[in-house]
LUMLUMLO-515990 format. One line per field, with one value per atom (N, C-alpha, C): residue in one letter; chain; atom name; y, x, z. Coordinates in steps of 0.02 Angstrom, whole numbers, m for minus. Each point is the difference from the previous one (the first is absolute). Layout:
// LUMLUMLO-515990
residu c(A / ...)
chaine c(A / ...)
atome c(CA / ...)
c2 c(Y / ...)
c1 c(X / ...)
c3 c(Z / ...)
***
This chain:
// LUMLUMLO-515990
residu c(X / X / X / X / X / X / X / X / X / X / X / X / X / X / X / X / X / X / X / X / X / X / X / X / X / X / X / X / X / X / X / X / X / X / X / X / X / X / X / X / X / X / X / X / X / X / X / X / X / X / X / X / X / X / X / X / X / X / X / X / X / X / X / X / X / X / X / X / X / X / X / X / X / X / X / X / X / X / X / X / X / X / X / X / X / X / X / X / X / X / X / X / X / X / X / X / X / X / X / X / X / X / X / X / X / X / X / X / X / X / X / X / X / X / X / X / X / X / X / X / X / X / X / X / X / X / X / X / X / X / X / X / X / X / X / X / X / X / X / X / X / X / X / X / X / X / X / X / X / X / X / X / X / X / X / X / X / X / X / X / X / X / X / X / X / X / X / X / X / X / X / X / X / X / X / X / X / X / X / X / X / X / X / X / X / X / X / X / X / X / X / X / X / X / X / X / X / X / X / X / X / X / X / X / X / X / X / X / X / X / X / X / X / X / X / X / X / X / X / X / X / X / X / X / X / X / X / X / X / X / X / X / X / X / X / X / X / X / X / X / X / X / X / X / X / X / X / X / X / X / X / X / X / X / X / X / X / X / X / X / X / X / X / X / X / X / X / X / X / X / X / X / X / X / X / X / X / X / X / X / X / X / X / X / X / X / X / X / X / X / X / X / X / X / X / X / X / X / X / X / X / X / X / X / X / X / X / X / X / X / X / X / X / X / X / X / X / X / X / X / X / X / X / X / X / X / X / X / X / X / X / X / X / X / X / X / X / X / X / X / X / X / X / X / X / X / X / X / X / X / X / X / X / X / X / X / X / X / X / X / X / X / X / X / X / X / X / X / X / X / X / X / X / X / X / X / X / X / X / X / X / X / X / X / X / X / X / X / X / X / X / X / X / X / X / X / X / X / X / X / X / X / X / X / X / X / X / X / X / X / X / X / X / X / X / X / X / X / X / X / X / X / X / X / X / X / X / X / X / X / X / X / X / X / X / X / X / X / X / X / X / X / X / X / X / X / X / X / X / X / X / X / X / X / X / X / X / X / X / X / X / X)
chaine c(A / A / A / A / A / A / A / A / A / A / A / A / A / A / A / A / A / A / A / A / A / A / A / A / A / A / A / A / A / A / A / A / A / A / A / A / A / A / A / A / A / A / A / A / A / A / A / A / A / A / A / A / A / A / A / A / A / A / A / A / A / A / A / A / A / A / A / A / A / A / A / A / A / A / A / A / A / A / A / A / A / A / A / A / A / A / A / A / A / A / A / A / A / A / A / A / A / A / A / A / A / A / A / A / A / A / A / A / A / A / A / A / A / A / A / A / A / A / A / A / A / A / A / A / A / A / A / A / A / A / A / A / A / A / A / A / A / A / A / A / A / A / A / A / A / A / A / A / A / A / A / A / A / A / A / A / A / A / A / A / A / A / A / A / A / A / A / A / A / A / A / A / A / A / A / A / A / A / A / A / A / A / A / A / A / A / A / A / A / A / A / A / A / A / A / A / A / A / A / A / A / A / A / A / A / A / A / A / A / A / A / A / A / A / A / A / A / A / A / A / A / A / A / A / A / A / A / A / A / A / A / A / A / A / A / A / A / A / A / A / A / A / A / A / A / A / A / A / A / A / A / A / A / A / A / A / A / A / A / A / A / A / A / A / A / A / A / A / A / A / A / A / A / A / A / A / A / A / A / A / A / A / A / A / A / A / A / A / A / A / A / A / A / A / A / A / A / A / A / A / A / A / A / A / A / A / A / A / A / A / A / A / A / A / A / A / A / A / A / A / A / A / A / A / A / A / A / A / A / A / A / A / A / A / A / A / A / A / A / A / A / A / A / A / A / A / A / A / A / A / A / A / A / A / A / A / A / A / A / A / A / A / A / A / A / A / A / A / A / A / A / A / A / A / A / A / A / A / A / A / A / A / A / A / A / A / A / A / A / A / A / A / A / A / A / A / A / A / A / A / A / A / A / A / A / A / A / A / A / A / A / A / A / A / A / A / A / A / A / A / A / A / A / A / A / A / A / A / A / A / A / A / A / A / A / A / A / A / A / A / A / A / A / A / A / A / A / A / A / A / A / A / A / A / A / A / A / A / A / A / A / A)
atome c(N / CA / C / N / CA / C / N / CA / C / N / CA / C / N / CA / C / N / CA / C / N / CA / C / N / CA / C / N / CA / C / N / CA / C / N / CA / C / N / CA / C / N / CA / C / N / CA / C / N / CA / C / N / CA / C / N / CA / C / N / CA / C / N / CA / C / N / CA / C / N / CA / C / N / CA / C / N / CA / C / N / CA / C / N / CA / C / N / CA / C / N / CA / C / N / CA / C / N / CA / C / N / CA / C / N / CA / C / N / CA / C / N / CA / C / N / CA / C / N / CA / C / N / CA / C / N / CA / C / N / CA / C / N / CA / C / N / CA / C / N / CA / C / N / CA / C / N / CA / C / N / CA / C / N / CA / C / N / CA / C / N / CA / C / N / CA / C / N / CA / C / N / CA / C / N / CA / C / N / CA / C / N / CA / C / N / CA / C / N / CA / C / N / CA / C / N / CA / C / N / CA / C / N / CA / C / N / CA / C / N / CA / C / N / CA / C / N / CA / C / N / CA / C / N / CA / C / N / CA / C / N / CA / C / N / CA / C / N / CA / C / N / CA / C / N / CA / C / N / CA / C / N / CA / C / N / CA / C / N / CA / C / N / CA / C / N / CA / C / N / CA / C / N / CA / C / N / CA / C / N / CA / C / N / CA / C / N / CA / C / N / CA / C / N / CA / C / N / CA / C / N / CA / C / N / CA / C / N / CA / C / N / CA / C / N / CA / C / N / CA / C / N / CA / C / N / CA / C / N / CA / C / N / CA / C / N / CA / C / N / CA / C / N / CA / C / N / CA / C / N / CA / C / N / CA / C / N / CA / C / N / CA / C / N / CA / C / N / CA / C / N / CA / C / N / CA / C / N / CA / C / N / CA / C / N / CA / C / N / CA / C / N / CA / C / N / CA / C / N / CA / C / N / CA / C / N / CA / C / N / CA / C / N / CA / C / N / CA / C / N / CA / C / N / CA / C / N / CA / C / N / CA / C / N / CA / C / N / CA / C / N / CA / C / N / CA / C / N / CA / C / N / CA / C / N / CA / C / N / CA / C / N / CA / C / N / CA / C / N / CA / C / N / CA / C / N / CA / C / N / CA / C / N / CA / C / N / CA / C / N / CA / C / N / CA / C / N / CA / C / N / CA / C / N / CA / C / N / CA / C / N / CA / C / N / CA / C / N / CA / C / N / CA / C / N / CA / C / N / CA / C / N / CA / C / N / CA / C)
c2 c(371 / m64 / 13 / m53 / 7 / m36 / m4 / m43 / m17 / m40 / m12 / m64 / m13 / m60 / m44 / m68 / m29 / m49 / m45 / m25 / m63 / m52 / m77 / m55 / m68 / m23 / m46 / m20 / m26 / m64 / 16 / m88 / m28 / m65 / m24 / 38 / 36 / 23 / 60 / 11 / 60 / m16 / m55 / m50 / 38 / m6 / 18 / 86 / 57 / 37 / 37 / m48 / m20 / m28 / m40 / m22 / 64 / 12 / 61 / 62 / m14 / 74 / m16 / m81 / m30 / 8 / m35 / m5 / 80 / 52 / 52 / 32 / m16 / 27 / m17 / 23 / m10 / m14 / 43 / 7 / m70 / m27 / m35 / m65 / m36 / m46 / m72 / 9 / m81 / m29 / 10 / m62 / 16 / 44 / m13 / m15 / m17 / 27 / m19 / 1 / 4 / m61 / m22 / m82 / m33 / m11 / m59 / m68 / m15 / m66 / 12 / 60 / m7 / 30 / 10 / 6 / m31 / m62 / m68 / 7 / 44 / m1 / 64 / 51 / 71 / m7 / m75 / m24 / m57 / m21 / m50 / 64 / 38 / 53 / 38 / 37 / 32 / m71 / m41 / m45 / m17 / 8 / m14 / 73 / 30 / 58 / 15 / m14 / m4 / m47 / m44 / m63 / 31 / 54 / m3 / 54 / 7 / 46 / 50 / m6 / 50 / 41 / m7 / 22 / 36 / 42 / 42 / 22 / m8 / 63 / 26 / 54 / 60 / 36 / 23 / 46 / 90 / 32 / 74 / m12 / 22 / m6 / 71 / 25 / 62 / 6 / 7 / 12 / m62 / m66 / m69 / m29 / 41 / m42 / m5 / m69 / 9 / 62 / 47 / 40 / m3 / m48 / m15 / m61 / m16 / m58 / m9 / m35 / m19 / m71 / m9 / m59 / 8 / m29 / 5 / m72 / 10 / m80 / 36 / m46 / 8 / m60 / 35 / m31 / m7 / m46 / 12 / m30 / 58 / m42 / 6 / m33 / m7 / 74 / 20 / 54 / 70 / 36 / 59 / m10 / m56 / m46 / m31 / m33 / m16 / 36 / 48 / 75 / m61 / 20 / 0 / 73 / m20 / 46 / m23 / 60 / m15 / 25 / m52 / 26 / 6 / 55 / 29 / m6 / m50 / m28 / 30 / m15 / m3 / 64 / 65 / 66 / 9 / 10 / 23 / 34 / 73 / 25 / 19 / m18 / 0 / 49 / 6 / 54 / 45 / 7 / 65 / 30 / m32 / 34 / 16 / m1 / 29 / 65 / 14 / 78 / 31 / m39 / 16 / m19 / m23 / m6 / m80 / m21 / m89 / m44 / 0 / m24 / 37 / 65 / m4 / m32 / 30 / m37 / m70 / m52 / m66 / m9 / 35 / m4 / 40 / 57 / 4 / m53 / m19 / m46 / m77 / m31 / m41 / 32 / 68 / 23 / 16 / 7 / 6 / m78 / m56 / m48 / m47 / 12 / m2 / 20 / 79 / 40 / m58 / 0 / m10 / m85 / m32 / m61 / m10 / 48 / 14 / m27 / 8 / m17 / 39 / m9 / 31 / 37 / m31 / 47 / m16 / 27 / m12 / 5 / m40 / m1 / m16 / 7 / m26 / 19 / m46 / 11 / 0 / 66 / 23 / m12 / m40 / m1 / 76 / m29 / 64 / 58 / m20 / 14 / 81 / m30 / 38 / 72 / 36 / 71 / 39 / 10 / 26 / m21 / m60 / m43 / 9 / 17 / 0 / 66 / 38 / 90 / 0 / m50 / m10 / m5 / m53 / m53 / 52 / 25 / 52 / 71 / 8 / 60 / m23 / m68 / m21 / m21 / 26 / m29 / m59 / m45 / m42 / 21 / m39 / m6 / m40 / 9 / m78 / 15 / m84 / m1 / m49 / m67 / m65 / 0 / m40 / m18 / m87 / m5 / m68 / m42 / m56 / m40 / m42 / m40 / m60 / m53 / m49 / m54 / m38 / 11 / m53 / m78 / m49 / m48 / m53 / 60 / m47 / 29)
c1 c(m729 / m32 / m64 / m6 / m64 / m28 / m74 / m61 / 1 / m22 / m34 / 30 / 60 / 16 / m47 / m9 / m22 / 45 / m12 / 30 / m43 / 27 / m39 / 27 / m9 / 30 / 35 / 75 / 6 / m37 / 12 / m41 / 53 / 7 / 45 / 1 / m18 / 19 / 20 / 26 / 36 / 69 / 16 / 83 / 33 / 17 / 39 / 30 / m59 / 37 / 18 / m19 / 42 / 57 / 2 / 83 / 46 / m20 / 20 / 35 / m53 / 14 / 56 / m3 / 60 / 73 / m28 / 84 / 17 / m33 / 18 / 53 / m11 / 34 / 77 / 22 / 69 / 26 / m11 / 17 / m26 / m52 / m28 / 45 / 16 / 61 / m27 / m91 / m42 / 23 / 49 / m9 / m60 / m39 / m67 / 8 / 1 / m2 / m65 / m14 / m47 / 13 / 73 / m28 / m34 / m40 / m65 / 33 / 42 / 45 / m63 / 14 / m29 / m60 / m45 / m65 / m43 / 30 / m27 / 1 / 84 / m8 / m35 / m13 / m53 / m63 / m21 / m72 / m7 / 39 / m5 / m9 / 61 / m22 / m57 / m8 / m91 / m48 / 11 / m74 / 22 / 50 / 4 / m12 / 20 / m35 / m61 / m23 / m80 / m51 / 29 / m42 / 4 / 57 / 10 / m57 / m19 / m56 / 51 / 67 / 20 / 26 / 25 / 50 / m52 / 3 / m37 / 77 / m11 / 52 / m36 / m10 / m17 / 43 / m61 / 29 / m49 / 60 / m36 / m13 / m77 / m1 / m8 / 33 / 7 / m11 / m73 / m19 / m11 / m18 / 15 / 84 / 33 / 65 / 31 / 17 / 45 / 39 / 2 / 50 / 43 / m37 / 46 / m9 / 9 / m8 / 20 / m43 / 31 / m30 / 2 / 5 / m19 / m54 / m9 / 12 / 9 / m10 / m34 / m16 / m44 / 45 / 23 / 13 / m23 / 11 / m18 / 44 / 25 / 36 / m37 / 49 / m41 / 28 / 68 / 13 / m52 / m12 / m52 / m71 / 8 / m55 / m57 / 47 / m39 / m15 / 58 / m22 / 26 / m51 / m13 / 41 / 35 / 16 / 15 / 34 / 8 / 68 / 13 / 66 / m9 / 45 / m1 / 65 / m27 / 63 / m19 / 54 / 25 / m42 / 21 / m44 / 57 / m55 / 78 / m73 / 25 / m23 / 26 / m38 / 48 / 49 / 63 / 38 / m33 / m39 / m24 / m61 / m5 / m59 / 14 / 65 / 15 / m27 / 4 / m6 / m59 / m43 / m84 / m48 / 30 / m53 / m49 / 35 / m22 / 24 / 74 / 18 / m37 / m28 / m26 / m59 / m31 / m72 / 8 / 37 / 7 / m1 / 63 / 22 / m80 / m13 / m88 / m51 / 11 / m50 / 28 / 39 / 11 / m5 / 5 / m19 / m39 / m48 / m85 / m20 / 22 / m29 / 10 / 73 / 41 / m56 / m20 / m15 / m93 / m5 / m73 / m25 / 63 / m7 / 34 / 13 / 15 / 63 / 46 / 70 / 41 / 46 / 32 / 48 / 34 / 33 / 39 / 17 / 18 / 80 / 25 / 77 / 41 / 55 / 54 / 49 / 27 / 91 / 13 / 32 / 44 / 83 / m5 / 98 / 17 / 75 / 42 / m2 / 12 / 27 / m37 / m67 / m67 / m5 / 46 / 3 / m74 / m3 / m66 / m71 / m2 / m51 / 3 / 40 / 13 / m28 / 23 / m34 / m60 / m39 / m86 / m22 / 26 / m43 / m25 / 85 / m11 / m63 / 14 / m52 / m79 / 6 / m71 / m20 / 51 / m10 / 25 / 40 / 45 / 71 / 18 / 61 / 46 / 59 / 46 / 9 / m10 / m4 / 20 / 18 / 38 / 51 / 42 / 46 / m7 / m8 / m11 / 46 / 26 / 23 / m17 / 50 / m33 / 53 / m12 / 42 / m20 / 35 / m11 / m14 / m18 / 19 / m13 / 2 / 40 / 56)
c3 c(m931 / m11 / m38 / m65 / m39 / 24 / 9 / 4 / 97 / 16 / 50 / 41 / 49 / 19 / 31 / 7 / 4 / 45 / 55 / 19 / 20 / m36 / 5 / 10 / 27 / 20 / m75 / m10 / m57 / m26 / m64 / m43 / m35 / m12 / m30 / m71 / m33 / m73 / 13 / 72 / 9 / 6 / 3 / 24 / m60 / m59 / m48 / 13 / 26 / 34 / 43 / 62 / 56 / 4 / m32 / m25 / m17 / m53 / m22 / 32 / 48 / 61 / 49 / m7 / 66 / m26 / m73 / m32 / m37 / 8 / m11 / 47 / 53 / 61 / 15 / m3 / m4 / 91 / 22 / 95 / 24 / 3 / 19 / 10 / m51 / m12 / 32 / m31 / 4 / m48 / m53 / m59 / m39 / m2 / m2 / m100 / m46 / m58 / m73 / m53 / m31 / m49 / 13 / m44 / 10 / m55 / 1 / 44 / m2 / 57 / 72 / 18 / 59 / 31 / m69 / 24 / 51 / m10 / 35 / 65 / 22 / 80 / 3 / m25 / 20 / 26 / m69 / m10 / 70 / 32 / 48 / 70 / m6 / 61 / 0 / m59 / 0 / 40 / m29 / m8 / 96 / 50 / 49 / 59 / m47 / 35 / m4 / m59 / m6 / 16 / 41 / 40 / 86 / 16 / 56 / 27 / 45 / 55 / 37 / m11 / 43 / m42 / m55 / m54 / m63 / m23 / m52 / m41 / m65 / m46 / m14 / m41 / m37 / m62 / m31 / m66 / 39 / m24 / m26 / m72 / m33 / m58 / m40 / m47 / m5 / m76 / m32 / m71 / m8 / 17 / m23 / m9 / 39 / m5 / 82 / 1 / 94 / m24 / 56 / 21 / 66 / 53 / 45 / 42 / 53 / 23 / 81 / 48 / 52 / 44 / 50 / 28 / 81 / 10 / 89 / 27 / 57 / 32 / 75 / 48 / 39 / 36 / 81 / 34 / 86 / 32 / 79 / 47 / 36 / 44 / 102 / 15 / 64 / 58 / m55 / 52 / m27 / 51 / m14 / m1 / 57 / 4 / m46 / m43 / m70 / m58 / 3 / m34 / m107 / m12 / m95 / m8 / m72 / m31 / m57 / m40 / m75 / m34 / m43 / m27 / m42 / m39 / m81 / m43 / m37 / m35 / m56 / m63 / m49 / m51 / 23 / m27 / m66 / m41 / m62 / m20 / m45 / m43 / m79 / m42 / m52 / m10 / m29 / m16 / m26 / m47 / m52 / 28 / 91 / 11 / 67 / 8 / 87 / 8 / 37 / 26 / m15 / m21 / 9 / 26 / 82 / 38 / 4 / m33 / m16 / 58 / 36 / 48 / 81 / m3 / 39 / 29 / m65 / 4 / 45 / m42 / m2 / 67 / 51 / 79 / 36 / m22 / 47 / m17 / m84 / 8 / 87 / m10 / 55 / 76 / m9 / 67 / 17 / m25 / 0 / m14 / m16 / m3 / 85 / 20 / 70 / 52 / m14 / 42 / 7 / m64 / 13 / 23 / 1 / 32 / 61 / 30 / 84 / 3 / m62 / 39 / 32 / 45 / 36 / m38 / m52 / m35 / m79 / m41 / m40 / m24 / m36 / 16 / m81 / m32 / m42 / 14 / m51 / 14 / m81 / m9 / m56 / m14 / m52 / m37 / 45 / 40 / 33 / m61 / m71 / m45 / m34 / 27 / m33 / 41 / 12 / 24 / m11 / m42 / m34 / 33 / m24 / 41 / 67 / 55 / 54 / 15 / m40 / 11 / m7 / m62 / m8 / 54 / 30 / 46 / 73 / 0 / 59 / m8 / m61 / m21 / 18 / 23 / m9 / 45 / 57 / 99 / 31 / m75 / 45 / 23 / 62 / 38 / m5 / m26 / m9 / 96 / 2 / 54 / 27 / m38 / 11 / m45 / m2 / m27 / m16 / m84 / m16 / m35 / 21 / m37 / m23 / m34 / m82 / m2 / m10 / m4 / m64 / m60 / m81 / 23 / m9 / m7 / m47 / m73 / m58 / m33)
***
């Protein structure tokens, strides 16, 4: 890796590639794709994630260009006696920059942010599909440890 990552929270003139990074992904199988048609719904979800207090996305910024991207939310439930925690959604690192240490960063950065706002613990759920990703995650002290399901409903 050249230059110095950076990890900030996204701005809307980062949407074009973030898109990019979604509809690059083939496994994933969001629909996600880069026709201008549906900027509109990207630009409606940023601007709702970015009103929300629990929800943050993020860019890794790597030389002035996104190189990767992810997603927290902040939840509380009443079991674990009110225990806060955090989930880590939607980590993609670009293709041409895997394997240098950019996806880690990204997962300590949320665990040092977790750690330093007293949550109990930090948590995602990975595509079955993502073998690889599954070996990361573990390399990095997580446990598959539930079993999650999903129900479409469109």
């Amino acid at each position: 890796m050249t230059g110095k990552l950076i990890i900030r929270e996204a701005r809307e003139s980062d949407l074009a590639a973030l898109i990019a990074l979604f509809a690059a992904d083939d496994i994933g199988g969001h629909g996600d794709t880069t026709d201008e048609a549906a900027f509109r719904d990207y630009l409606r979800a940023f601007s709702a994630i970015a009103a929300s207090s629990d929800q943050t996305l993020y860019v890794a910024e790597l030389s002035g260009e996104v190189a990767g991207t992810f997603q927290t939310s902040i939840a509380t439930t009443l079991t674990g006696r009110g225990a806060c925690f955090m989930i880590i959604e939607a980590v993609q690192t670009r293709d041409d920059l895997r394997g240098q240490g950019i996806g880690r960063q990204m997962i300590e950065f949320c665990i040092a942010e977790a750690k330093s706002r007293g949550f109990s613990r930090v948590q995602l759920i990975s595509n079955g599909k993502r073998k690889d990703a599954h070996r990361f995650y573990e390399r990095l002290g997580f446990e598959p440890s539930h079993l999650g399901f999903k129900m479409a409903l469109k």
